[in-house]
N, C-alpha and C positions, 0 to 999 in steps of 0.2 A: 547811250545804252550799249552800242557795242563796243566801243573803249574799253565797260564796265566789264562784259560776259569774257572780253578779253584778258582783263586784268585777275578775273576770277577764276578764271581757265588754265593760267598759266600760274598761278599758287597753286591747283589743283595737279597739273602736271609737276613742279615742283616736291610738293609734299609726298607723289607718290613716286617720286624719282629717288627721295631720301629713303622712304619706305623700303625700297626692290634693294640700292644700293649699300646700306649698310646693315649693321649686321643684327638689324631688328630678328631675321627668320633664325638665327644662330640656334642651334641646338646644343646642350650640353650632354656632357656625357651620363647624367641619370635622366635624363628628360627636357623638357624646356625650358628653359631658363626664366626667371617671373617678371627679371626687369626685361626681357624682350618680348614676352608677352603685355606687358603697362605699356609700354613703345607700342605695340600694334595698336594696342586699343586708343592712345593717345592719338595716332595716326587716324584710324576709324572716325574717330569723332570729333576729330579737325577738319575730315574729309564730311563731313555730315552735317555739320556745323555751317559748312562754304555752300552744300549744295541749298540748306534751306534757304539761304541769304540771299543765293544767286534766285529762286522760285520766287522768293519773297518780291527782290526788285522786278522781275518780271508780271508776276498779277499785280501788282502796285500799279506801274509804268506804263504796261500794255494793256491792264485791264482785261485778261487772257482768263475770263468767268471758266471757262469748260476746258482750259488746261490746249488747246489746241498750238498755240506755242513751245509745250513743254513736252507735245508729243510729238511733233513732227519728225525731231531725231529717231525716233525707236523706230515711224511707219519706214522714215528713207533705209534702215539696216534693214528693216524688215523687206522691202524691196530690193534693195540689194543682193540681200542671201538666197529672196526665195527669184525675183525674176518673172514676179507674177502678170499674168495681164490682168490688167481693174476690168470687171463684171463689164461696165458700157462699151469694152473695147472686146468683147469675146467673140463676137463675130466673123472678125478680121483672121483668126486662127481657125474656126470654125471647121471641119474636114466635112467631106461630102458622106461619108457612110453614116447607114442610118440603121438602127438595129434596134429594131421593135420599137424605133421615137426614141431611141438613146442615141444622141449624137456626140462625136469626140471632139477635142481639143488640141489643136498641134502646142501644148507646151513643150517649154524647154528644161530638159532637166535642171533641178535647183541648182546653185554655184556651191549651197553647204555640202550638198549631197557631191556634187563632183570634187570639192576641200576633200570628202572623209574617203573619196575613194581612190584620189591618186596620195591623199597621203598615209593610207595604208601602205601603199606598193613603195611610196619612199621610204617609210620605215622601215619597211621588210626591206629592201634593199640595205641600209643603213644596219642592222642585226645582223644580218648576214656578212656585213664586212667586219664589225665590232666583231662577234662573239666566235665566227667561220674562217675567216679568213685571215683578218691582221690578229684573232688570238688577243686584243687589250681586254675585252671583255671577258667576266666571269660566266662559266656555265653552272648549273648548279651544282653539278659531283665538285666545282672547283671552288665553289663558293663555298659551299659546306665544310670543307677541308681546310678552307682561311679561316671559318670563323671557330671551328676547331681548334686551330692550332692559335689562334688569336684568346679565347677563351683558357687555354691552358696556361699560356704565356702569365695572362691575368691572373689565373688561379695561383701561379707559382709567387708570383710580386706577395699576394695577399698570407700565402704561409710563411714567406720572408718576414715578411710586417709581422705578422704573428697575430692578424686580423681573423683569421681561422681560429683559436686556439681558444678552447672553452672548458667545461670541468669535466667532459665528456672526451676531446680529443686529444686533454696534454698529455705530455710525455715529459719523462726524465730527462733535465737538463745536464748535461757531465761539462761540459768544456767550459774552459778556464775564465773564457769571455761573460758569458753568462752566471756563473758563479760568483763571478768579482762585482758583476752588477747586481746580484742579488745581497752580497753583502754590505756593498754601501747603502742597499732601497733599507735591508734588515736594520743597518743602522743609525740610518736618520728617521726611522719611522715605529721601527718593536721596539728599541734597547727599553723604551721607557716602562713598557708592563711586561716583559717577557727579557730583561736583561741582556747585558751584551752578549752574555755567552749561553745566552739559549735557557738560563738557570730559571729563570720564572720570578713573578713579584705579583704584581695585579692579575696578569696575567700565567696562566700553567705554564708549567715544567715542559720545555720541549725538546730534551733530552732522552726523554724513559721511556720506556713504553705504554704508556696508559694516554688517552687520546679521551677528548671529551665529545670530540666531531668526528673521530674519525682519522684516522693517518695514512700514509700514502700520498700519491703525488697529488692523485684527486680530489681528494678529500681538504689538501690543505689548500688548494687553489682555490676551492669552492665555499672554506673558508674566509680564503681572503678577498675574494670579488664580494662574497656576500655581507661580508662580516657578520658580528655578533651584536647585534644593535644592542639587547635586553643584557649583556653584559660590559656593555659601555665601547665592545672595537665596532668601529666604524666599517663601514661600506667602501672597499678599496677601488672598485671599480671605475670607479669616477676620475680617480685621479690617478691611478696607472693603469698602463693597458696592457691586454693580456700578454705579450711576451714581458716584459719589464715583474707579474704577478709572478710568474711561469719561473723566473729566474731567484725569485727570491723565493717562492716553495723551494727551488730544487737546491737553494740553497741551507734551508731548514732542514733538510732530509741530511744534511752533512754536520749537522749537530748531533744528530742522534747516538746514543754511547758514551760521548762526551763526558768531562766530571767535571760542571762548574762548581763557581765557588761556595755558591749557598746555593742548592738545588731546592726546588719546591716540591713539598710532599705530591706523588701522584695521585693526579685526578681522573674522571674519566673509567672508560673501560681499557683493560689488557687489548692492543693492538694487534694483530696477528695478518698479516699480511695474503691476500688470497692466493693460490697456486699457482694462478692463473698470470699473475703477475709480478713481476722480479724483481721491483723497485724494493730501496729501503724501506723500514719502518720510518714511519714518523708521527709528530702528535703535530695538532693545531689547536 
């Protein structure tokens, strides 16, 4: 039998040695991660799995009807932490004062209670070298100010990426980089209803001024992530992302004026560009 608790003791220390050790508790950077969370729980219920086995061979074996086998761990910590004396032994502590038939007890304060009080003063001592003195520690004006400047940092990566850029915040694209990109996305993906040169076929005229959605930068991005299901252009969003949309609006805005070869009759309304903002005309 105790071969047994042994053998089942030491898979329990084991499985939770795997547990603490690797990188079950890992956090990702949006949140927890789900295969490290299936790990915990696989852990949990290995660990749960062993305890009932171990219970099981003990009421079997010992025949422990009222579980007295299975408690005796919990009374001995429980004597440990508290230091109690057992009621037939109160005597022997007993004090002589007696206060209206109330008489005291020389206990010893509990060992938890002495744990939580010197290890307050180690901590504090510990804080006060971290954060006071050797300066490794963050205080919070200094904390605040990393994740500030940690958060900006971010912010910036994601306007690069062009992860910010919606039919609300884009802007006119000019440089030569962007342009070129727009004209390859324009022509492996318009030429077929809107022509190579912007002249129009299935798709309008997006040379002129007459706009069926709307022209401007805004208008033709919000076009193109949205598309036009009920006239057959698809929903661009899915398969470009917003800077890569962003480049080829700004590159339809440089068609405008233009004289293709076969222009398609305007549709739409007259375009007129608001005051407010100084980009070209354009149609979508």
């Amino acid at each position: 039998m105790k071969s047994i608790n042994k053998i089942l003791f030491s898979a329990l220390l084991l499985i939770l040695s795997f547990a603490f050790q690797s990188e079950i508790f890992a956090q990702s950077e949006g949140g927890y991660d789900l295969n490290a969370v299936m790990k915990v729980m696989l852990v949990i219920t290995i660990v749960m799995i062993a305890l009932v086995m171990w219970l099981t061979i003990i009421y079997s074996e010992k025949n422990d009807l009222e579980g007295a086998l299975f408690k005796a761990p919990f009374a001995k910590l429980n004597q440990m932490l508290n230091r109690s004396v057992p009621i037939e032994k109160e005597k022997d502590i007993m004090l002589d004062h007696d206060y209206d038939g109330i008489r005291e007890l020389d206990n010893k304060i509990p060992p938890w209670f002495q744990f939580l009080f010197w290890g307050t003063i180690i901590w504090a001592l510990i804080y006060l070298f971290v954060f006071h003195i050797s300066g490794t520690g963050q205080l919070q004006d200094a904390e605040y100010k990393a994740e500030v400047q940690q958060a900006a940092f971010e912010r910036e990566l994601l306007v690069k990426s062009g992860a910010m850029i919606n039919e609300e915040t884009v802007t006119l694209a000019t440089d030569a980089a962007a342009l070129a990109e727009g004209k390859e996305i324009f022509a492996k993906n318009c030429v077929t209803c809107h022509a190579a040169d912007g002249g129009g076929g299935v798709g309008p005229n997006l040379t002129d001024d007459y706009w069926i959605h709307g022209g401007g930068i805004k208008n033709i991005f919000k076009t193109i992530k949205y598309g036009v299901p009920a006239k057959g252009m698809i929903t661009w969003q899915s398969q470009l992302d917003p800077a890569k949309m962003r480049s080829v609006a700004s590159y339809i805005l440089t068609l405008h004026g233009t004289k293709p070869a076969a222009p398609k009759a305007p549709q739409g309304t007259l375009w007129t560009e608001p005051k407010t903002d100084s980009t070209m005309t354009a149609k979508s």
